[in-house]
C-alpha positions in Angstrom: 20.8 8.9 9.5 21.9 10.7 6.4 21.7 14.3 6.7 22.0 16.6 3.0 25.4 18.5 2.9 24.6 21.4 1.1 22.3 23.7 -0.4 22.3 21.9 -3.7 20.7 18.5 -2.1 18.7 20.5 0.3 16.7 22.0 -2.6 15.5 18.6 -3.9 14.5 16.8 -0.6 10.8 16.8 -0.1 10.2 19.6 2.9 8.0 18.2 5.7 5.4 20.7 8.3 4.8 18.5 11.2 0.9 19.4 12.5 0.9 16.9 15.1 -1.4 14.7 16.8 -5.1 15.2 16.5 -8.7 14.4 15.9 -11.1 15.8 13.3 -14.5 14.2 11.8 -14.7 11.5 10.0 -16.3 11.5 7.0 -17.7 7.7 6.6 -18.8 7.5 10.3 -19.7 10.9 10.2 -18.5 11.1 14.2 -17.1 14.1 15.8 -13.4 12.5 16.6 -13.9 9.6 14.8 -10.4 9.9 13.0 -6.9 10.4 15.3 -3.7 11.2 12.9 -0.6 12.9 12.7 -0.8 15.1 10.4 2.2 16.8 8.0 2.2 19.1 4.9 4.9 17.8 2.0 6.2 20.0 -0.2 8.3 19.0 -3.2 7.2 15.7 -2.8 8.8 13.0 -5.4 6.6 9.6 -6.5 9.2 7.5 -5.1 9.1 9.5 -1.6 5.0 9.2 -1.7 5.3 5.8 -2.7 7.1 4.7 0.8 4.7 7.2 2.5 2.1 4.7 1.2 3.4 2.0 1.9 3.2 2.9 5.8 -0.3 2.4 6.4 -2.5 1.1 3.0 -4.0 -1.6 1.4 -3.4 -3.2 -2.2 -4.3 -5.4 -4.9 -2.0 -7.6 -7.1 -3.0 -6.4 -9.9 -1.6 -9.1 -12.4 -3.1 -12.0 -10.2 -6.8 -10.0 -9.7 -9.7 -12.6 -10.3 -12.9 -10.5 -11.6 -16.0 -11.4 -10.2 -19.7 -11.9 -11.6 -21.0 -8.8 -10.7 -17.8 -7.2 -11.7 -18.5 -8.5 -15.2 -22.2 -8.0 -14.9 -21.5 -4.4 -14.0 -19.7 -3.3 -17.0 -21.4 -5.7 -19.6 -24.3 -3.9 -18.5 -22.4 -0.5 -19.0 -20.7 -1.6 -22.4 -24.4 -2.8 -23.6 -25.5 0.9 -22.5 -22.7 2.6 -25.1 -23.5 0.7 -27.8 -27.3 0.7 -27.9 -29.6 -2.6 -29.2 -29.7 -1.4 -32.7 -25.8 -1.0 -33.2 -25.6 -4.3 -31.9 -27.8 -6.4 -33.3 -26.6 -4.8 -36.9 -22.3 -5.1 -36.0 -23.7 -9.1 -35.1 -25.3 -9.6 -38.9 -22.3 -7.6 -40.4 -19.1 -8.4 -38.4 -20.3 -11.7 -37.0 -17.8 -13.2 -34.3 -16.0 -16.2 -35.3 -16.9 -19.8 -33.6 -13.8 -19.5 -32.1 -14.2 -16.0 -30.6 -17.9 -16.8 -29.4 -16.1 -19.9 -27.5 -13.5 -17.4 -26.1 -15.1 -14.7 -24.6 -17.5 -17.1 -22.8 -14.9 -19.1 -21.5 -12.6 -16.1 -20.2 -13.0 -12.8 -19.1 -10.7 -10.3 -21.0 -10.3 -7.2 -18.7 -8.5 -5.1 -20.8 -10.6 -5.8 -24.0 -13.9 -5.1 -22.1 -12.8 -1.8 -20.6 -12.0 -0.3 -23.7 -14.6 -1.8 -26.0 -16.8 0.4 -26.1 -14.5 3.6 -26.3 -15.2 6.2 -29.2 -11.5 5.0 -31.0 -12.0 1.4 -30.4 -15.6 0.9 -31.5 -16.2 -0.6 -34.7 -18.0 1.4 -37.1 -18.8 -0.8 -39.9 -20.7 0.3 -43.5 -24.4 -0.2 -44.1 -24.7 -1.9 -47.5 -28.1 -0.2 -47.6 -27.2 3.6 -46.7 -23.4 3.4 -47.4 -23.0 5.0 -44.0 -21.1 4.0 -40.7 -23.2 2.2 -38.1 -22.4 4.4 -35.1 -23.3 3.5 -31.3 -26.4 5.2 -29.4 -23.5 7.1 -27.4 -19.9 8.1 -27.5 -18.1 7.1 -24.7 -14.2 8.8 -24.3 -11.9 7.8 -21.3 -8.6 10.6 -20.7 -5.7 10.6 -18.2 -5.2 14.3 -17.9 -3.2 16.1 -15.5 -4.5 17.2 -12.3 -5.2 20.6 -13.5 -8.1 22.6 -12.6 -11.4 23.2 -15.1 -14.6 24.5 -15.0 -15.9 21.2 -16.2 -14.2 19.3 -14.0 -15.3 21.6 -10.6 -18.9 21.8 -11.7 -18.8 17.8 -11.4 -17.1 17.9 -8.3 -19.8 20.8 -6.7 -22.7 18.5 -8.0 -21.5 15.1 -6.3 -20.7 17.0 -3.0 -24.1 18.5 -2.9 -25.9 15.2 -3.6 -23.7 12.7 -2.3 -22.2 14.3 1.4 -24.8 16.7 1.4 -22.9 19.8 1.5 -24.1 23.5 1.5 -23.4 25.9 -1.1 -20.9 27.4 1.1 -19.3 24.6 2.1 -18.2 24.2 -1.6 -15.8 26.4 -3.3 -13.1 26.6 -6.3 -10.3 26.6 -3.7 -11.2 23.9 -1.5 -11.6 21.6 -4.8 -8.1 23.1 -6.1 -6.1 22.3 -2.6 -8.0 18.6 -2.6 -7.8 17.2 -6.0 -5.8 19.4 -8.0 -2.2 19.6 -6.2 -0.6 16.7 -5.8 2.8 15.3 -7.6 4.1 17.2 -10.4 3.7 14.8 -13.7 6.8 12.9 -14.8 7.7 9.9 -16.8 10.1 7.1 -16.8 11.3 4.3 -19.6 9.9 0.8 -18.1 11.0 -2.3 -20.4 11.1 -0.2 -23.4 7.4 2.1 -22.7 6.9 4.9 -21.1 5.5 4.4 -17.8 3.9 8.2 -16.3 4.6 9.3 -12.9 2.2 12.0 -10.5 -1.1 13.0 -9.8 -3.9 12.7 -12.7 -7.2 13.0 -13.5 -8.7 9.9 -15.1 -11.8 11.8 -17.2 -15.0 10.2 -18.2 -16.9 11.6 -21.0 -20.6 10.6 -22.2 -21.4 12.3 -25.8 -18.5 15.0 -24.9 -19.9 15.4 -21.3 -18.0 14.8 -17.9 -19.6 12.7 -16.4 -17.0 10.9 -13.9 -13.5 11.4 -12.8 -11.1 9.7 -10.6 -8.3 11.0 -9.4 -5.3 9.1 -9.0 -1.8 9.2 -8.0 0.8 7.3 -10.7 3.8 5.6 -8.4 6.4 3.9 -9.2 5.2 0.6 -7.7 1.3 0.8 -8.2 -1.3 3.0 -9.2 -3.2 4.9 -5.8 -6.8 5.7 -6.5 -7.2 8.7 -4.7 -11.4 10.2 -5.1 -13.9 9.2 -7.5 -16.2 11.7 -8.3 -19.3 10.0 -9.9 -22.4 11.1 -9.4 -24.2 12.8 -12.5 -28.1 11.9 -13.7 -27.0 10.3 -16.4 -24.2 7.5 -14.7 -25.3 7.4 -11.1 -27.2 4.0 -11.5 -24.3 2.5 -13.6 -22.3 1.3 -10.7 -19.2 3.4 -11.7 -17.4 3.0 -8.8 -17.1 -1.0 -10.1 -16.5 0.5 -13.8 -13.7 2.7 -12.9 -11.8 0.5 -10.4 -11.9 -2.1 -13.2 -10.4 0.3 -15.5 -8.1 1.6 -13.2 -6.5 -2.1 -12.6 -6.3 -2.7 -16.3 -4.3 0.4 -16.4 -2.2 -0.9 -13.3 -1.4 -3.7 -15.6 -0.6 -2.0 -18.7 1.0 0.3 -17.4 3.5 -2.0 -15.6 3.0 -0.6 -11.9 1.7 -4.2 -10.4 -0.3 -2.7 -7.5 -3.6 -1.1 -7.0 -3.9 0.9 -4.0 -8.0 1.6 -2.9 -6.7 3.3 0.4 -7.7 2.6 4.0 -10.2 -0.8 4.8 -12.2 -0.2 7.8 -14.2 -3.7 7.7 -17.0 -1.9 10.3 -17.4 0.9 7.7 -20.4 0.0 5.2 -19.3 2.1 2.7 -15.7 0.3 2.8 -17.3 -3.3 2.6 -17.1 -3.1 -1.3 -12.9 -3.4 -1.2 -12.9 -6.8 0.2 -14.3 -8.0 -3.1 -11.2 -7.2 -5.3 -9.2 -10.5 -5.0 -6.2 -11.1 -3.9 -6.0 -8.2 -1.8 -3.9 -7.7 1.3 -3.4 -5.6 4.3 -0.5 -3.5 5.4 -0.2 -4.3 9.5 2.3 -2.7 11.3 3.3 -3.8 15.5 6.0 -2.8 17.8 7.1 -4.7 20.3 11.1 -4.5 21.1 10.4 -7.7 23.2 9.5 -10.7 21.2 8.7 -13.9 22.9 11.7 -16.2 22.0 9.2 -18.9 20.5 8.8 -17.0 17.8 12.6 -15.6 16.7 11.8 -15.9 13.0 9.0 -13.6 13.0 10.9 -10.8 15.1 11.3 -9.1 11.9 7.8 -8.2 11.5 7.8 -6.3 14.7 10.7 -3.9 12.9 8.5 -0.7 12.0 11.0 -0.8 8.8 9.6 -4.2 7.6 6.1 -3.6 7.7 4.3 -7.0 6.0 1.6 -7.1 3.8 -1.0 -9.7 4.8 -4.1 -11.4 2.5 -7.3 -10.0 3.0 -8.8 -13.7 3.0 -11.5 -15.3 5.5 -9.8 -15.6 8.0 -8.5 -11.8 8.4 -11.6 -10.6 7.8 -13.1 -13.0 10.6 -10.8 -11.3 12.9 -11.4 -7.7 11.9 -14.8 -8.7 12.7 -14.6 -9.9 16.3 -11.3 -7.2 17.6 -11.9 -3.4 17.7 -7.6 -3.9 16.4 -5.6 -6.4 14.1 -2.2 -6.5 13.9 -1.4 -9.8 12.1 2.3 -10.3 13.2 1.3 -10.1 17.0 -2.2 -12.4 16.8 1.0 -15.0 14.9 2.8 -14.3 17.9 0.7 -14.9 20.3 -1.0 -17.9 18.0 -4.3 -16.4 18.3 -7.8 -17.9 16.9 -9.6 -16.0 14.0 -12.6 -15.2 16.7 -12.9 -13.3 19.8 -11.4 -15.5 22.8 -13.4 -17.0 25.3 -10.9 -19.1 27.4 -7.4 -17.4 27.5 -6.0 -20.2 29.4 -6.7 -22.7 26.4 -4.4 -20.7 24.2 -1.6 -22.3 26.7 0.9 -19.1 27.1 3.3 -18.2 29.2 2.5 -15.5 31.8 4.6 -12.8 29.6 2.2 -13.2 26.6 -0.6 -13.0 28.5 -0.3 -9.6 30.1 1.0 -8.7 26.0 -2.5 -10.1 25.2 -4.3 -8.0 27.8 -2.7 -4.8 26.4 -3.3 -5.7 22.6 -6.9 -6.3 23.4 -7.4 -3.0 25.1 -9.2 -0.6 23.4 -6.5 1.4 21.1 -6.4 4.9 20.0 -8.3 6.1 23.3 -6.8 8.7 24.6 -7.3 12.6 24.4 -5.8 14.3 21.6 -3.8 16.5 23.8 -2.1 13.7 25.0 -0.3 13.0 22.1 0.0 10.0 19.8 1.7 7.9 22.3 0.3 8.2 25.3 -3.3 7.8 23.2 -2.2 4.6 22.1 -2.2 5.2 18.5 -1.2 1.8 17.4 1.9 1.1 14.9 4.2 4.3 16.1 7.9 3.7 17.7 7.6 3.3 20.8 9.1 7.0 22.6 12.0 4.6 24.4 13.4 3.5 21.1 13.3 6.5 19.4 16.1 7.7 20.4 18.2 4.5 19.8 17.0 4.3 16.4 16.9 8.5 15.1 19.1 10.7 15.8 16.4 13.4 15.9 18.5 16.2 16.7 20.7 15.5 13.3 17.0 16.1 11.4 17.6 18.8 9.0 15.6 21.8 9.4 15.2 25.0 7.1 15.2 28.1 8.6 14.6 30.4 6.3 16.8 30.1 3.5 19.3 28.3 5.3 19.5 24.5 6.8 20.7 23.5 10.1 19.7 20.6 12.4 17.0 20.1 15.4 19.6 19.9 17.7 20.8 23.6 16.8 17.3 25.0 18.0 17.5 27.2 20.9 16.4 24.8 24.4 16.7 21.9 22.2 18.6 19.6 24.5 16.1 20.2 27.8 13.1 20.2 25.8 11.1 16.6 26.6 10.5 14.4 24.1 7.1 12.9 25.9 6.0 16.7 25.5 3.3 16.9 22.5 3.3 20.7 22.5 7.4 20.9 22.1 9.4 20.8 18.9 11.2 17.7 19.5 8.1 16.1 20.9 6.0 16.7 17.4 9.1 16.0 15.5 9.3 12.5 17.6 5.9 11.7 16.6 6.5 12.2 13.1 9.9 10.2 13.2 7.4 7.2 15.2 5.1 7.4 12.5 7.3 7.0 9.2 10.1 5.6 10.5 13.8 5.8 9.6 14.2 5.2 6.0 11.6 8.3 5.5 13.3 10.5 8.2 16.6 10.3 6.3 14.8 11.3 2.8 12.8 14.4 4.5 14.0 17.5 5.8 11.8 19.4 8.7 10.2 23.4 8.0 8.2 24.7 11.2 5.5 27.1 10.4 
């Protein structure tokens, strides 16, 4: 593992606060522990850093080969048809009537990027009326900005409305700085020179704006290999029965496309969660799985790469995943190939014909993951995808982890005890720091350097 040399590279290496294991609410399932983690505050955190934080536990979309489906159309036809009112349209059709050969094209294929932006304010047309010499203007004006993730009046008075009507929050459950800390400090804005355009990097705040009011907002996070859609703030009287969660995840791919990032990120996929259901639709869209086993059944040597917590692989959301999220509380794809498991629960183990090894690895995979007491610590809670504590070592040199203290940088191994303390402890530095290192990995380890407190 690397480790920065001096002052100089220790300033511009992302600084990581280790929390720990631990439960807290969940906010689809609304239960009381229904989330497990291990948590960390990032400061100084770069898009190329976050984008291999992302890329340890997400889901995406190939952006450049999505297929759009009817209601996905029907959704924002419906919206564009809105904007431009029956009167603008039916006089644009007598005075800029569409070619034959247009009519034939836009029934024939579906233009994504022209039917996001046609019914923008700078893209409408606004053709003169022979009769009143005057532009023929849409019923509204519709304006779509990428803005930086700054903070606004505007934009919190959105944000207080959705979470009282939406998650049913309290007054005092809502405030300025709780908005500010969760949608308005993420990366810094940046920008890089991609095949000849500017391609912008960091956190933004994709505005939507209805005769000059906000209306809807997403927040998303601009990496270098795909565009993470962060919130979506939506609800307003005079959107909410628009079905702008489909509007703004079709703009936000067309702006994957354009803007050369490939990838769409839409976050975590629960397939028992209701109100994740709706990401399945976008097509092709595929899973990150992550499983470690340092003991690989010797059938299947070519796939021992996909149990390296480096090489995490990205699997297609298809039918036949989904039938298996739907009959195991757990899916890790590279171990149900392993063990050449059906799509749907087993009934007869003995008719999967495996050796007695990968049946007791069956047993443990089917076992209910994740179920241990937070006090435990990840590990011993079976919070799946994490390093297992006896390879840790082997593979990190934990105690060569830099480490601020104060203004100065040292290594884990220099704290005081460091040496007896137990690395199956939870409550311990090197225990929390082990954790961490099981969580990201080594490639992240060597880019991060550790700050207690």
């Amino acid at each position: 593992m690397q480790v920065p040399q001096d002052s100089a590279i220790a300033a511009t290496a992302p600084l990581v606060a280790p929390y720990g294991y631990g439960s807290t609410p969940c906010g689809y399932c609304k239960s009381k522990n229904g989330r497990t983690s291990i948590g960390a505050s990032v400061t100084g955190l770069q898009p190329a850093v976050y984008q291999d934080f992302v890329d340890k536990g997400w889901r995406r979309l190939d952006a450049q080969a999505y297929r759009s489906r009817k209601e996905h159309r029907q959704a924002l036809n419906a919206w564009n048809r809105f904007i431009l009112g029956e009167e603008y349209r039916f006089k644009v059709a007598r005075l800029c009537p569409r070619t034959r050969e247009e009519k034939k094209r836009r029934k024939n294929h579906f233009d994504l990027h022209a039917a996001v932006h046609e019914v923008e304010s700078q893209s409408v047309k606004r053709p003169i009326h022979p009769r009143t010499k005057e532009p023929v203007k849409p019923t509204h004006a519709f304006k779509v900005q990428l803005e930086p993730d700054n903070y606004s009046d505007e934009k919190y008075a959105l944000f207080e409305d959705y979470q009282r009507h939406v998650h049913k929050e309290r007054p005092d459950e809502i405030s300025k700085h709780g908005f500010k800390r969760f949608l308005c400090s993420g990366l810094g804005q940046s920008s890089r020179i991609v095949e000849g355009k500017e391609q912008k990097l960091g956190s933004y705040h994709q505005c939507y704006r209805l005769d000059g009011r906000l209306v809807a907002m997403g927040v998303l996070d601009l990496l270098p290999g795909c565009v993470s859609s962060v919130y979506l703030i939506s609800y307003h009287q005079n959107v909410k029965d628009w079905y702008f969660g489909k509007l703004s995840a079709l703009r936000e791919i067309d702006l994957t496309i354009e803007g050369g990032y490939k990838y769409y990120y839409m976050g975590f996929f629960i397939d028992s969660c209701r109100k994740m259901r709706y990401k399945s639709q976008y097509q092709p869209s595929y899973i990150l799985g992550t499983y470690y086993d340092a003991n690989p059944p010797v059938y299947v040597s070519i796939l021992i790469l996909m149990t390296d917590p480096e090489t995490y692989m990205w699997d297609l959301l298809d039918v036949d995943y989904l039938n298996r999220l739907s009959s195991r509380k757990y899916v890790s794809m590279s171990l149900e190939r392993q063990l050449r498991l059906p799509p749907y629960k087993i009934v007869d183990v003995n008719e999967l014909g495996l050796d007695e090894d990968s049946l007791k690895r069956l047993w443990a995979y089917q076992r209910d993951s994740g179920t241990g007491k937070p006090g435990d610590g990840a590990h011993r809670a079976g919070m799946p995808g994490l390093i297992p504590l006896a390879n840790i070592e082997d593979e990190i040199d934990l105690g060569r982890w830099p480490i601020q203290v104060g203004d100065r940088l040292a290594h884990m191994e220099n704290l005081r005890s460091w040496a007896s303390m137990d690395i199956r402890d939870p409550a311990s530095p090197k225990g929390v720091v082990a954790e961490l290192a099981a969580a990201v990995g080594p490639a992240l380890v060597s880019q991060l350097i550790v700050k207690f407190g």
